[in-house]
C-alpha positions as CSV (number, residue, x, y, z in Angstrom):
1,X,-11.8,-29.6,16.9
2,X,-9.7,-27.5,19.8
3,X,-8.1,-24.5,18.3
4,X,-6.9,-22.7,21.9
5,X,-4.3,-25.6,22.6
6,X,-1.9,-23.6,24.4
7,X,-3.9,-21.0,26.3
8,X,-3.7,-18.4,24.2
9,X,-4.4,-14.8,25.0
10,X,-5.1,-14.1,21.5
11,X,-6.1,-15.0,18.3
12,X,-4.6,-12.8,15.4
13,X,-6.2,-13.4,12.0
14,X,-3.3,-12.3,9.2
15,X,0.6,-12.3,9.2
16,X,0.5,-8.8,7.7
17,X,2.0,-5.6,9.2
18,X,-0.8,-5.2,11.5
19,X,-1.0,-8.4,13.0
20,X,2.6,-8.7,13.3
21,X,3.5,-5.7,15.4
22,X,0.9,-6.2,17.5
23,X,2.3,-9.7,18.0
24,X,5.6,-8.9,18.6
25,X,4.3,-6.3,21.4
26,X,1.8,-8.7,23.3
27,X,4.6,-11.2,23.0
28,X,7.2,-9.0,24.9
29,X,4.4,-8.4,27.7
30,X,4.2,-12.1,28.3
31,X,1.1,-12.5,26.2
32,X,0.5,-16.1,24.2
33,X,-0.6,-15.9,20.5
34,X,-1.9,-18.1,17.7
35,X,-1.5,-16.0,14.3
36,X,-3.5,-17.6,11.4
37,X,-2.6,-16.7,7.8
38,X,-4.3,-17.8,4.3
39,X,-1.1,-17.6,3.0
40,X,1.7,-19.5,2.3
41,X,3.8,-16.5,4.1
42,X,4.0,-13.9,6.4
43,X,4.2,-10.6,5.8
44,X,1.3,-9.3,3.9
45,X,1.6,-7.7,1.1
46,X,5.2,-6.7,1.9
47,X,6.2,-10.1,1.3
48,X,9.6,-10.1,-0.4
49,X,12.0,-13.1,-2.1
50,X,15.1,-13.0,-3.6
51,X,15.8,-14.1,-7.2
52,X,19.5,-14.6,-8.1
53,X,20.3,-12.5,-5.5
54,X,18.1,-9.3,-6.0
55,X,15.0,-8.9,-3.3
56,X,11.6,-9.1,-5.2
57,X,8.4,-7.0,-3.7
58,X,5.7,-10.6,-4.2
59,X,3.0,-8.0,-4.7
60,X,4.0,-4.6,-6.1
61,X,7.2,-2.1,-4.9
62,X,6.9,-1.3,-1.6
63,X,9.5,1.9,0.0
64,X,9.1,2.8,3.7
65,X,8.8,6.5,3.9
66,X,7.5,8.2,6.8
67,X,8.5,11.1,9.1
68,X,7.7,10.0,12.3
69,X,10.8,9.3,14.0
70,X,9.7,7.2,16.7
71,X,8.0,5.0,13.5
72,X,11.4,5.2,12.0
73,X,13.5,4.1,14.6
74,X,10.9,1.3,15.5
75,X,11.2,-0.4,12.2
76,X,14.9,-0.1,11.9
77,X,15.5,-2.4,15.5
78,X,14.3,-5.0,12.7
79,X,16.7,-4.5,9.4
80,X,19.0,-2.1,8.3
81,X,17.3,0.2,5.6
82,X,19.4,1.5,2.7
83,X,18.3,4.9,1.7
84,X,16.5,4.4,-1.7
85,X,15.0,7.4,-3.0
86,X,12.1,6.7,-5.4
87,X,12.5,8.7,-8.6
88,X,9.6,7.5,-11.1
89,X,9.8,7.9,-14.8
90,X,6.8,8.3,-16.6
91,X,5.9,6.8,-19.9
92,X,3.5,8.6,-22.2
93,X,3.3,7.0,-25.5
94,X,7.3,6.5,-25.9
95,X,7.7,10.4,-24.4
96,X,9.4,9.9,-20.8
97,X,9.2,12.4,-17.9
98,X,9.7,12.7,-14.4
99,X,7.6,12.0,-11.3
100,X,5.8,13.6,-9.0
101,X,5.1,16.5,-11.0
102,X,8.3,19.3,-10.7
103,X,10.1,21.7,-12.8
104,X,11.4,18.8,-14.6
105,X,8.6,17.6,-15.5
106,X,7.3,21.1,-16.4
107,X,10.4,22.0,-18.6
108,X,9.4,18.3,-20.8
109,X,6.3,19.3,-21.3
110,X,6.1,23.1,-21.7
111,X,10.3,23.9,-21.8
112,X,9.5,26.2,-18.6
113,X,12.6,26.5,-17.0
114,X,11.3,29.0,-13.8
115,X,8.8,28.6,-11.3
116,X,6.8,31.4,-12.2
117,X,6.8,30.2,-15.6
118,X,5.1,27.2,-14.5
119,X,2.6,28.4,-12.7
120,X,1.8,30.9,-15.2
121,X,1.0,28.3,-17.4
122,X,-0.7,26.0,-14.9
123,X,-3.0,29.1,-14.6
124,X,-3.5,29.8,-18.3
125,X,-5.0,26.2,-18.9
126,X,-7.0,26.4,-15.8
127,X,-8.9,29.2,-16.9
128,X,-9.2,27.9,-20.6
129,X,-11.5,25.3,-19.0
130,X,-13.0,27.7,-16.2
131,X,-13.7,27.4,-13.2
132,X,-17.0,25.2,-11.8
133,X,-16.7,26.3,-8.4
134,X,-15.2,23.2,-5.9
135,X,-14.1,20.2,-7.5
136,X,-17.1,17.7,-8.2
137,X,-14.4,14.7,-9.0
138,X,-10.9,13.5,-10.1
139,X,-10.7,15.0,-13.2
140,X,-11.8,18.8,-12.4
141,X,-9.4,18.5,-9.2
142,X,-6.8,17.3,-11.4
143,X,-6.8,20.3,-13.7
144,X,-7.5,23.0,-10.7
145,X,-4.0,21.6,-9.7
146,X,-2.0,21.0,-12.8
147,X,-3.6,21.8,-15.8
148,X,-4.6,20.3,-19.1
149,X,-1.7,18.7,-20.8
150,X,-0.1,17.1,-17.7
151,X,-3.5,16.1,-16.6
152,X,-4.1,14.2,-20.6
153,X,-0.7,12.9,-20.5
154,X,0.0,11.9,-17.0
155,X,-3.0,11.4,-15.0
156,X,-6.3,10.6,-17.0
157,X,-5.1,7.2,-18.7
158,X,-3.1,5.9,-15.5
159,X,-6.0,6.8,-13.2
160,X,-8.5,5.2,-15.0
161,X,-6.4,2.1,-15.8
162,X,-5.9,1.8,-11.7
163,X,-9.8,2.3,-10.4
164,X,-11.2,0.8,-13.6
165,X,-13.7,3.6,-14.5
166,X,-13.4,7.5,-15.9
167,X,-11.9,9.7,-14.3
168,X,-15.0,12.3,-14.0
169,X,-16.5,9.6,-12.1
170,X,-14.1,9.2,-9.3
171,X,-14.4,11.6,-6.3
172,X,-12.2,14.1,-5.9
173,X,-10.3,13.6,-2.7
174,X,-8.3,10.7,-4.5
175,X,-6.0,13.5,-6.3
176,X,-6.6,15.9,-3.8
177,X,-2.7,15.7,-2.4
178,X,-0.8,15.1,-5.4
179,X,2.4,16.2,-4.8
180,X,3.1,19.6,-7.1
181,X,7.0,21.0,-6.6
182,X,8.0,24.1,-7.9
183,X,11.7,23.0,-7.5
184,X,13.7,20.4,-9.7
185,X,13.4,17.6,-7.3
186,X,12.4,14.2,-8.5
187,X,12.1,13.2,-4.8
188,X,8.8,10.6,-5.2
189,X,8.1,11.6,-1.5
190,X,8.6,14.4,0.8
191,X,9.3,12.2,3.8
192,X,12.2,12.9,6.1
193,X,13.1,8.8,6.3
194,X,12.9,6.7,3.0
195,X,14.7,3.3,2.4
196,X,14.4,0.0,1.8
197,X,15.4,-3.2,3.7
198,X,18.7,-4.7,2.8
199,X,17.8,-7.9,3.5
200,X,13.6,-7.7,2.5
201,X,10.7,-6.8,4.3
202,X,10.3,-10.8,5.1
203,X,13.3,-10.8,7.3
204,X,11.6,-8.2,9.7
205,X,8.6,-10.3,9.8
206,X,11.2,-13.6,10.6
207,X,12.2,-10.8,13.3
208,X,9.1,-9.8,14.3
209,X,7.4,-13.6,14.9
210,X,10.3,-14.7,16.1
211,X,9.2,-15.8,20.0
212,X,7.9,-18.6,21.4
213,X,4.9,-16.9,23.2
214,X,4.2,-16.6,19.1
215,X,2.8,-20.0,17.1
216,X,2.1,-19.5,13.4
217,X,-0.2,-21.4,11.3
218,X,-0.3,-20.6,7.2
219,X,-2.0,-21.9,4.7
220,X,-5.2,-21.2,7.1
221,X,-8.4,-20.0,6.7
222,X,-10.3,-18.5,9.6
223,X,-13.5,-18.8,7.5
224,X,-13.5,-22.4,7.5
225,X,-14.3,-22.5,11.2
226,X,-15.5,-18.9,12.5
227,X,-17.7,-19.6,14.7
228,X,-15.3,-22.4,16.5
229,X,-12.4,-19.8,16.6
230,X,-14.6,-17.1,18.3
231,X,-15.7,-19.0,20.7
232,X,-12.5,-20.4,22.0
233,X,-10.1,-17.3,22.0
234,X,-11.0,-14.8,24.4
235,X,-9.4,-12.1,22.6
236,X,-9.0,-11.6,18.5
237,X,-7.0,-9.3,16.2
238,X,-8.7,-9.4,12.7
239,X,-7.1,-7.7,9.8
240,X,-9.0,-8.9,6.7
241,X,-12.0,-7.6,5.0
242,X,-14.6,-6.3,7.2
243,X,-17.5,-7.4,5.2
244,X,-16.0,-11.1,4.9
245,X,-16.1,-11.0,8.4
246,X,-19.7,-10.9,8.6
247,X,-20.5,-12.8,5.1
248,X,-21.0,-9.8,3.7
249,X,-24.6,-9.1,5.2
250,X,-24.7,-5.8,4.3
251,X,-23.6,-6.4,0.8
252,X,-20.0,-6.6,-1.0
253,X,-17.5,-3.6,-0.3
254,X,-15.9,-2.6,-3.3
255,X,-12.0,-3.2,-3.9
256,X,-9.3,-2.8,-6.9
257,X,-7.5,-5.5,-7.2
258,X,-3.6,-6.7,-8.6
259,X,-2.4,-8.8,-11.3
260,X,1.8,-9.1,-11.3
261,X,3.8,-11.0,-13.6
262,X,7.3,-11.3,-13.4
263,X,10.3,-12.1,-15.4
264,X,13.9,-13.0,-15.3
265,X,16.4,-11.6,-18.2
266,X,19.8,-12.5,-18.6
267,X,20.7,-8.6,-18.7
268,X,22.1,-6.6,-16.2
269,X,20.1,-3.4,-16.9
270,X,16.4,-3.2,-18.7
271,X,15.0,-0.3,-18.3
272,X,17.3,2.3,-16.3
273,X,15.4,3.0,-13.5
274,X,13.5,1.2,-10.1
275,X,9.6,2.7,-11.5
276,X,8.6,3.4,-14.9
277,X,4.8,4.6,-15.1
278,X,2.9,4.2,-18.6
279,X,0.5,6.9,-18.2
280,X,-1.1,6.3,-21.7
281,X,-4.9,4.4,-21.4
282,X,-3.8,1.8,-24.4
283,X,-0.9,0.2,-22.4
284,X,-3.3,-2.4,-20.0
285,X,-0.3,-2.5,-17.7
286,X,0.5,0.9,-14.9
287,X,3.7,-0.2,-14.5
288,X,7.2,-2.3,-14.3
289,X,9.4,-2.8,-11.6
290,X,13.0,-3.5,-12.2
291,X,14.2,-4.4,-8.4
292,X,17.7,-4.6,-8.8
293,X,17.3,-0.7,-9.1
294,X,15.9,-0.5,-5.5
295,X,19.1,-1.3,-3.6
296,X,21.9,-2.7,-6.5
297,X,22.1,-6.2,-4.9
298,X,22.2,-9.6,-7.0
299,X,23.9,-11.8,-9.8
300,X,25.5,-9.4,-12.5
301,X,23.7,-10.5,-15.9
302,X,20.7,-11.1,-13.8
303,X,17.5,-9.0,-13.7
304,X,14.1,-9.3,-12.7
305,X,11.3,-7.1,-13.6
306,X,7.1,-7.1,-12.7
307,X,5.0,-5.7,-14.9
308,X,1.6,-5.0,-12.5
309,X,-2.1,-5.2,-14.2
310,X,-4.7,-3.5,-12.6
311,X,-7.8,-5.6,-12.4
312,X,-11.6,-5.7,-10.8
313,X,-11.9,-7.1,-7.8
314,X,-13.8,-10.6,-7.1
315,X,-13.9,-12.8,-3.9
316,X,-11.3,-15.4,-5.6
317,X,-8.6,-12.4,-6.0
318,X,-6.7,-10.3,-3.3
319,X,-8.5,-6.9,-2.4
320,X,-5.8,-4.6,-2.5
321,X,-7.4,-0.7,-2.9
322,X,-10.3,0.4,-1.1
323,X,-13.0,2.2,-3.4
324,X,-13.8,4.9,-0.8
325,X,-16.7,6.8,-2.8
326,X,-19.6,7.6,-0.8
327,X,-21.9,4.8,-1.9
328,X,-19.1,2.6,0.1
329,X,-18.5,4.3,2.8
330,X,-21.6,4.6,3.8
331,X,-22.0,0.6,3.5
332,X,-18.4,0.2,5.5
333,X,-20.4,2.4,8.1
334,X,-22.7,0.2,8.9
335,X,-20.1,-2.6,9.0
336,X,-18.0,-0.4,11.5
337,X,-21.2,-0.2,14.0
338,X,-21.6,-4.2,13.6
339,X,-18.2,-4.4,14.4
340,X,-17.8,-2.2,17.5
341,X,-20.8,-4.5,19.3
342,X,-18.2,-7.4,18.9
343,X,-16.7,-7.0,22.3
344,X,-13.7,-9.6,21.8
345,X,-12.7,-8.9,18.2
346,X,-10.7,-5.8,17.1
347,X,-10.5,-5.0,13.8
348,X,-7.3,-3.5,11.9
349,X,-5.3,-2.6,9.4
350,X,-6.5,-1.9,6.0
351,X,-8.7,-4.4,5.0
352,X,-10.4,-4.1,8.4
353,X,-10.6,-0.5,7.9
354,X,-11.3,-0.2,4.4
355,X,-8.8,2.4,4.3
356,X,-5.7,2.5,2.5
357,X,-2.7,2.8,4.8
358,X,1.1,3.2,4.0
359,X,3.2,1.1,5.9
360,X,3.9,3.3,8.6
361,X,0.5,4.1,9.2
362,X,-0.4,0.8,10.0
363,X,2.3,0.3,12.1
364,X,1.3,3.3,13.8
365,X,-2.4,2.1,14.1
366,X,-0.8,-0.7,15.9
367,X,1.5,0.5,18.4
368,X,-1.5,3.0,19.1
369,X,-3.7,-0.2,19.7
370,X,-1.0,-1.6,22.0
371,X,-1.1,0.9,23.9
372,X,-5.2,1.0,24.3
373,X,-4.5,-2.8,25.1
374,X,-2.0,-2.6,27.7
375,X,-2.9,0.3,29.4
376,X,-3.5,-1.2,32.6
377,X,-0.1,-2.9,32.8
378,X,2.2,0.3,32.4
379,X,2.3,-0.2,28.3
């Protein structure tokens, strides 16, 4: 079977973010592409849908948040973005507090009401448990930067829910920039640009793909004719998982993976907020989305909510987390120097990286690849 019908320049394997920018860039430099995607949709894991009028995230709550302007302005040529702030809630056992950790969150659990308060007691239950010298994993970083109690109530049980193993066996660097405010600001991020889409993150994609120098084929799997693809594109843009790419030779990456179910209620308002966290280790759910929270649209009477399930990964679910511990990387190193003796293929985004991105990161990583790309022709 042919696969390069229409002279393409390249072949781009995933509709995600990646893929897509790229896409949208070759296509304005006069560039042909063939994008194949396993799924039913583009997008990725951005993927939205509406439901009675309110936009629903397909695979967990996605909010753009970056503060690199030229980023910022390059997604908003695609939709108009509404200026959600996330605000989490937290869920410990029936007590609620507020996310990240600030003097909110501080006054709940200790009734601090100054900074210096707070960090007075941060420091009393650090030295309680004494100090080890640097942090040997998640747990001990944890405590050097918040303390006992938060840590117990806030951390331990969600963290462990999300990786699927304890807490003192998890490196460090996971925690190591979890945000800390000694201010009453329930600000999730501390990025200059936040929002949503008003319309979903699909209708950039429809935006994005939407030229004729770009043909789309879903419901296709690269796998089920590798070796016929690579031979007949001269040029190809993979974003999945490294190791599938080369059937796993090396051995099986690890991953986390996502369970979501959702719900429709005939009420207008469930649970008060866009993010509620349960932090507790009995729960088996991290958390529920309410999305009518995220930017007020849809049906009154009408709400939809996802509740999302951590779960292990196998090779019938989505990968979604990277497990970056050293006995991985140093597998997805050896991968990395397979793949940089593949002269035609490039390999991106997250799955292709085994890194975990944010979603301007990866448009980032793309634009930068454009511009390694079409160097030579003025960018």
């Amino acid at each position: 079977m042919k696969y390069n019908t229409r002279n393409y320049d390249y072949l781009i394997v995933g509709a995600g973010p990646f893929g897509s920018v790229f896409a949208h860039e070759a296509a304005k430099r006069g560039k042909r592409i063939l994008i194949l995607e396993k799924r039913a949709h583009i997008g990725g894991n951005m993927h939205t849908h509406k439901e009675h009028g309110i936009n629903v995230h397909d695979y967990g709550a996605h909010i753009f948040h970056t503060n690199n302007q030229e980023i910022w302005n390059y997604i908003n040529q695609f939709s108009e973005f509404n200026g959600y702030i996330n605000q989490v809630v937290a869920n410990y056992q029936g007590e609620l507090y507020n996310l990240p950790f600030n003097m909110n969150t501080f006054y709940q659990i200790w009734g601090v009401k100054t900074p210096t308060e707070a960090a007075q007691k941060i420091e009393e239950q650090k030295k309680q448990v004494g100090s080890k010298g640097a942090p040997q994993n998640l747990e001990e970083q944890a405590i050097h930067l918040i303390g006992t109690d938060i840590y117990q109530k806030l951390i331990k049980g969600y963290t462990e829910k999300q990786w699927g193993r304890a807490a003192t066996e998890l490196p460090p660097f996971i925690i190591r920039r979890l945000p800390v405010r000694f201010t009453y600001d329930n600000n999730y991020f501390n990025h200059r640009y936040q929002g949503i889409p008003v319309d979903g993150y699909t209708k950039i994609f429809e935006k994005m793909l939407a030229s004729e120098k770009i043909d789309i084929q879903l419901d296709t799997d690269f796998f089920a004719d590798q070796t016929g693809y690579l031979t007949e594109f001269p040029r190809i843009i993979y974003t999945g998982m490294i190791d599938r790419f080369f059937d796993y030779k090396y051995g099986e990456l690890e991953y986390r993976s996502l369970r979501f179910e959702t719900q429709i209620v005939d009420v207008d308002n469930v649970q008060g907020n866009a993010v509620i966290n349960y932090t507790d280790s009995e729960t088996p759910y991290t958390r529920i989305m309410e999305w009518k929270h995220f930017d007020q649209q849809g049906e009154s009477g009408k709400s939809v909510l996802t509740t999302e399930y951590p779960q292990a990964w196998d090779r019938k679910k989505e990968a979604y987390y990277p497990v970056n511990d050293a006995r991985n990387m140093t597998l997805f190193k050896r991968y990395r120097k397979a793949a940089n003796q593949l002269e035609k293929v490039i390999f991106g985004g997250r799955l292709g990286n085994y890194q975990y991105y944010d979603m301007d990161q990866v448009i980032h990583a793309a634009l930068q690849l454009v511009k390694k790309e079409f160097a030579c022709e003025g960018y």
